[in-house]
C-alpha positions as CSV (number, residue, x, y, z in Angstrom):
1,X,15.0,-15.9,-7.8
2,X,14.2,-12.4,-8.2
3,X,11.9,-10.9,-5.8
4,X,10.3,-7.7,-6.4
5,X,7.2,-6.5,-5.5
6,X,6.7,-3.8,-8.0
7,X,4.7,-5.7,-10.1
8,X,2.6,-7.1,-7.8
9,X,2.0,-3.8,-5.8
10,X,0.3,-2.7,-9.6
11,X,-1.6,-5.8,-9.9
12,X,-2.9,-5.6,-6.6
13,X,-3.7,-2.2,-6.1
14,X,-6.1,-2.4,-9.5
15,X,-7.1,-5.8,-8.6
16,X,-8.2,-5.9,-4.8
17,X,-9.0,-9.6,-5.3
18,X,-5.4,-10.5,-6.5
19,X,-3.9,-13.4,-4.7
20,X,-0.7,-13.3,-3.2
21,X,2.2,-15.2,-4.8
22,X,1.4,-19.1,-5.7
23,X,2.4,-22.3,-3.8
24,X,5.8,-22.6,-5.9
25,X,6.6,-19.2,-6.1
26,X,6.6,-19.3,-2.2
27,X,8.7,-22.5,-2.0
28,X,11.2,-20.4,-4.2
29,X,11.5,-17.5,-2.3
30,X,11.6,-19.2,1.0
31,X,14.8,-21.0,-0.7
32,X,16.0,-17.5,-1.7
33,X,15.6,-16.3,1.9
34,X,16.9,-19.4,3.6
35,X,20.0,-19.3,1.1
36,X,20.9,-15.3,2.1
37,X,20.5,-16.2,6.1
38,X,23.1,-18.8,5.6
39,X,25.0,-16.5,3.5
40,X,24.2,-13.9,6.8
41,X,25.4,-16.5,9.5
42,X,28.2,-17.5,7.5
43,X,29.7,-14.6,7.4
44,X,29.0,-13.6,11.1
45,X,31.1,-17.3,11.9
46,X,33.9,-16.4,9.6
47,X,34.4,-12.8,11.6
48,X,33.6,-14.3,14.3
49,X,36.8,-16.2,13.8
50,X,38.9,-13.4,12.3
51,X,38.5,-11.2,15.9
52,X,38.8,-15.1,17.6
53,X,42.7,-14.6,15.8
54,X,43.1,-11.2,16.1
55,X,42.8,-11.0,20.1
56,X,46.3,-12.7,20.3
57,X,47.7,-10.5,17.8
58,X,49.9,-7.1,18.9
59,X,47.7,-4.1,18.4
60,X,49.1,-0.5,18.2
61,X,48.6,1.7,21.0
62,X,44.9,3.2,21.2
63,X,43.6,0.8,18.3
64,X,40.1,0.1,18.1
65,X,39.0,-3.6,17.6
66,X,35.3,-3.7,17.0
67,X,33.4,-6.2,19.1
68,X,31.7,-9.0,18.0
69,X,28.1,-7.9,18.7
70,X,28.4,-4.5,16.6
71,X,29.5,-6.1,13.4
72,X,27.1,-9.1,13.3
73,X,24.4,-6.1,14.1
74,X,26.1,-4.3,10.9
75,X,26.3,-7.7,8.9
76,X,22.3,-8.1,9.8
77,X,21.6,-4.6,8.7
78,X,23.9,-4.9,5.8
79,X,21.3,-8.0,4.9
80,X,17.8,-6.2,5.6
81,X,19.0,-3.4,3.4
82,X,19.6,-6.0,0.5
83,X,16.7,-7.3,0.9
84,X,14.5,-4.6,1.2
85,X,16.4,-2.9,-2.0
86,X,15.5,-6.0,-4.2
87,X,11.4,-5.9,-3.3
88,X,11.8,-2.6,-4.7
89,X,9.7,-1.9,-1.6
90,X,11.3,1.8,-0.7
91,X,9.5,3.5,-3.8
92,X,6.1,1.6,-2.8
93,X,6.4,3.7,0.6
94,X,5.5,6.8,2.0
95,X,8.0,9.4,2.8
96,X,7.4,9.6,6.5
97,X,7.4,5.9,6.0
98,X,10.5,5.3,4.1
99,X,12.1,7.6,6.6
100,X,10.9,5.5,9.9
101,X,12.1,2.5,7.5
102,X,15.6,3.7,7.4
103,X,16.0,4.6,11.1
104,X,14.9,0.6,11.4
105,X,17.9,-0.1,8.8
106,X,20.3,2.3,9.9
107,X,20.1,2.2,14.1
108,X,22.3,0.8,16.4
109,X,20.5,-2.1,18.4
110,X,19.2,1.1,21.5
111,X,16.8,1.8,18.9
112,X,16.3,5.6,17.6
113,X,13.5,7.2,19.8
114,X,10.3,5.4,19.6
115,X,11.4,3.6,16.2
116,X,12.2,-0.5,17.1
117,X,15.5,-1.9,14.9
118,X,14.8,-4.8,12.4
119,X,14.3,-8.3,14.1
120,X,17.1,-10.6,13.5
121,X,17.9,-11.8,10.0
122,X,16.6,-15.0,10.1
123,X,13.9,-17.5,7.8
124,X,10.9,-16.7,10.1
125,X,11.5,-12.9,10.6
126,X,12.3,-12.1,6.8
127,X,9.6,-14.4,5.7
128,X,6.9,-13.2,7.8
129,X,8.1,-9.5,6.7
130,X,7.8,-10.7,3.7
131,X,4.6,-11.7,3.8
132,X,3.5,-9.1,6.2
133,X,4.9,-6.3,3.3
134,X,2.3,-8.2,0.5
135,X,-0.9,-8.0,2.8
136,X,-0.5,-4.5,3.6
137,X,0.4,-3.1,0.2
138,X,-3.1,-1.4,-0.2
139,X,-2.7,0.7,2.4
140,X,1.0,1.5,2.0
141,X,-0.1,3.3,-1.5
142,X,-3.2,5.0,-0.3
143,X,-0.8,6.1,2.6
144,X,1.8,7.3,-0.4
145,X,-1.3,8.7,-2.5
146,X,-2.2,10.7,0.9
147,X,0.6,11.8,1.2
148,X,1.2,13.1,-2.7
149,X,-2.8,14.7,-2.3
150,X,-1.7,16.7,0.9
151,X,1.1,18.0,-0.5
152,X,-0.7,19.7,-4.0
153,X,-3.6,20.8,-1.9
154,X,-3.2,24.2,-0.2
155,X,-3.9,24.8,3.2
156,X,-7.4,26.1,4.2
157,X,-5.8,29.5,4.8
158,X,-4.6,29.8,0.8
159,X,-8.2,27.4,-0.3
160,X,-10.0,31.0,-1.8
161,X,-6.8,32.1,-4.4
162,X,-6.0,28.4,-5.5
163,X,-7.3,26.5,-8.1
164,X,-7.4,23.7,-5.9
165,X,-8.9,23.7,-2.5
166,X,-8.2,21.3,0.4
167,X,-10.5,18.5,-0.5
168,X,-9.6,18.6,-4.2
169,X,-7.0,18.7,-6.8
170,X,-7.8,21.1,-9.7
171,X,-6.1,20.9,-13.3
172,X,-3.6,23.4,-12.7
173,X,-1.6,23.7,-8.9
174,X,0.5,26.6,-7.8
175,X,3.4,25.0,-5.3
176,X,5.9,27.9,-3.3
177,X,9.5,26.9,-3.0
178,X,10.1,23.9,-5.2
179,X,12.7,25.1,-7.5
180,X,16.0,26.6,-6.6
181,X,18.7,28.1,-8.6
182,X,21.5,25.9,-9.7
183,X,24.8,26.6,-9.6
184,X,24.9,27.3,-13.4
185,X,22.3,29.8,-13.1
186,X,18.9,27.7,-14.5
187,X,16.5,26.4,-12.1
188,X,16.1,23.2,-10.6
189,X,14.2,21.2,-8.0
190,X,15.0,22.2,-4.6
191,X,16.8,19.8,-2.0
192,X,13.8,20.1,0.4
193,X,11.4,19.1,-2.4
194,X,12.9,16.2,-4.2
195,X,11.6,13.6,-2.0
196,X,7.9,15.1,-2.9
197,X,8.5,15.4,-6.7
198,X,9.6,11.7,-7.1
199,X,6.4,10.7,-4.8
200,X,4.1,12.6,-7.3
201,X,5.8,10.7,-10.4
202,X,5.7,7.6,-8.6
203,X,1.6,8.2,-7.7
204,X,1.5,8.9,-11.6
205,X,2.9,5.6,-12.9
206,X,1.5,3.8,-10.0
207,X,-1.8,4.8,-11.2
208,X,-1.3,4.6,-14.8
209,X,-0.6,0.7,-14.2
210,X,3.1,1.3,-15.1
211,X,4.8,0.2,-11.3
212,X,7.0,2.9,-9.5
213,X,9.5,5.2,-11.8
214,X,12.9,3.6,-12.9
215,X,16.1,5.4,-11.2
216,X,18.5,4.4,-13.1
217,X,19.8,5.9,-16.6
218,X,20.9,3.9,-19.4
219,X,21.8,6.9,-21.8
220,X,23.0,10.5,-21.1
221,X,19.6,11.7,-22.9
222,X,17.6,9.1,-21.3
223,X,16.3,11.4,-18.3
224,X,12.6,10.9,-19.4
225,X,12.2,7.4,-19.7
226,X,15.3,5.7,-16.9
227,X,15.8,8.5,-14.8
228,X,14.3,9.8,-11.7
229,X,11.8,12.5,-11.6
230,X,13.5,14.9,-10.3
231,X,16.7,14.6,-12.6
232,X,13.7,14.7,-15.3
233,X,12.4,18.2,-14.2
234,X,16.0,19.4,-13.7
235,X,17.0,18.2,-17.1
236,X,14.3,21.0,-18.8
237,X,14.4,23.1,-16.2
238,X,18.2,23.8,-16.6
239,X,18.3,24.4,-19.9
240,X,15.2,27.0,-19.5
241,X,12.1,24.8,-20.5
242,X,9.3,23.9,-18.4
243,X,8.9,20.0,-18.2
244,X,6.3,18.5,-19.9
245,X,5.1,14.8,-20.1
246,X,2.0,12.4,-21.0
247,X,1.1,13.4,-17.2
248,X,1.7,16.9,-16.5
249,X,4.0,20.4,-17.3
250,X,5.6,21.5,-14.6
251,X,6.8,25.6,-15.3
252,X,9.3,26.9,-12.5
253,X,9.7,30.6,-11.9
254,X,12.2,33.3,-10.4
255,X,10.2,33.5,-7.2
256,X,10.8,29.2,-6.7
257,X,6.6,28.6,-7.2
258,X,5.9,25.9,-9.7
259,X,2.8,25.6,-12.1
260,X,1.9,22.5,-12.7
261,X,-0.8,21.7,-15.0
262,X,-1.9,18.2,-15.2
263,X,-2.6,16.2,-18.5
264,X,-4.2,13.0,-17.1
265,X,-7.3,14.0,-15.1
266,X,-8.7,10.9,-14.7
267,X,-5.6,9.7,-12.6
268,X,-5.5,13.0,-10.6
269,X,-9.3,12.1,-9.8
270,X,-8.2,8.7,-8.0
271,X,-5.3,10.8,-6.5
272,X,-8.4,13.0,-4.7
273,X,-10.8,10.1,-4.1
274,X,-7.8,8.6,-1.9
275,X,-6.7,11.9,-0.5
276,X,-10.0,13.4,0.5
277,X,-11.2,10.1,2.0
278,X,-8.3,9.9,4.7
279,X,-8.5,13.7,5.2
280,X,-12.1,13.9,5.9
281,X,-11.6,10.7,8.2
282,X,-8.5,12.7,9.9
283,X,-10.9,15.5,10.7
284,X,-13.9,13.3,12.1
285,X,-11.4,11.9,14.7
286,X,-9.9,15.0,15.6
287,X,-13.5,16.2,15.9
288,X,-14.5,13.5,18.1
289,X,-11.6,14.1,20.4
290,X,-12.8,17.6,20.4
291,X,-16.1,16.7,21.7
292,X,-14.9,14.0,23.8
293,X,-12.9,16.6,25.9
């Protein structure tokens, strides 16, 4: 079965009232899930037995053999990150989000700081996630389209030379240090702001009813349909055009600053809606602390 929650994400984010999957589509993927933890514990019993052989064998001098514990931890995470890639859940997330999700698939058992590894890979713990994942989906796009609205808005310090202010996307955004020069000499998204420009296209097509943007590319002139959205903006950028498509155009200069101007105003407006909501609730609880002290 394949599971993905791409679709359902859209469904439910413009239909509140949507219900989760059916009866039979639940038996399914509990099948799916039961059939990859025995897949899992299979393979943790068959290295199990390889280092069972190995500790009578000869090893050379100063060879590491690694222990039993640290590879079924790497075969679990190994598992999680399969998992996880085929709900199509990472472009659903936020990037602070996605990164505390990837200290969960990528730590060693300690834990990294105050993030907790992954539970075990078994029925219970991937089907609760599961299910867990498909209740909270509201708030892990408003938390995304929070994120996307913070990041166009200019700080209150910059609010009176902007065509946007802090509560509100305009039509047209100034943003400092987005592109970079390449190392053919065009311009092209920077490192640091990658992450940031494939949020704002996945907002876009999130909004638009279209599920998060496609990575992958079918065809070498493909960028604009398959291909992420910053290879998209790089594609135009490089060879000296600004990017334009049904949502925005996105002009880079010498000094790195990127006009955007947007084309769909309507989704920009549920964009703000979100963004101004958590922002103005962010301020009455820092207030209250205030007054509270």
């Amino acid at each position: 079965m394949n599971i993905n929650l791409n679709n359902y994400a859209v469904t439910r984010w413009h239909d509140p009232s949507a219900q989760p999957p059916d009866e039979p589509t639940a038996v399914a993927l509990r099948l799916t899930i039961s059939e990859r933890c025995a897949e899992t514990r299979l393979l943790k019993e068959n290295y199990a037995k390889a280092l069972e052989y190995l500790d009578g064998v000869p090893m050379p001098y100063d060879c590491r053999v690694p222990t039993l514990e640290d590879e079924c931890l790497e075969i679990e995470r190994h598992a999680w990150r399969k998992f996880i890639d085929d709900l199509q859940l990472r472009p659903l997330l936020s990037i602070k989000a996605r990164e505390t999700l990837d200290k969960q698939l990528y730590q060693n058992r300690r834990g990294y700081g105050d993030t907790q590894p992954l539970p075990p890979f078994t029925e219970d713990n991937v089907f609760g996630f599961f299910e867990q994942t498909c209740a909270s989906i509201p708030h892990l796009i408003k938390e995304a389209l929070t994120e996307v609205f913070k990041w166009l808005t200019p700080s209150q310090r910059w609010t009176g030379c902007k065509t946007s202010n802090e509560f509100k996307i305009g039509k047209k955004v100034v943003l400092c240090y987005v592109a970079s020069t390449c190392y053919s000499g065009g311009l092209q998204v920077d490192y640091n702001r990658r992450a940031q420009v494939d949020a704002l296209g996945n907002a876009l097509f999130m909004l638009d009813g279209k599920g998060v943007r496609k990575t992958q590319r079918d065809k070498e002139d493909d960028y604009k349909i398959t291909g992420s959205y910053t290879d998209a903006w790089d594609h135009d950028w490089r060879q000296g055009l600004p990017y334009e498509d049904d949502y925005l155009i996105a002009k880079p200069f010498s000094n790195r600053n990127v006009h955007i101007t947007f084309k769909r105003l309507d989704l920009i407006e549920k964009i703000n809606q979100t963004g101004a909501e958590a922002v103005l609730q962010q301020a009455g609880r820092e207030e209250s602390r205030g007054f509270s002290h």
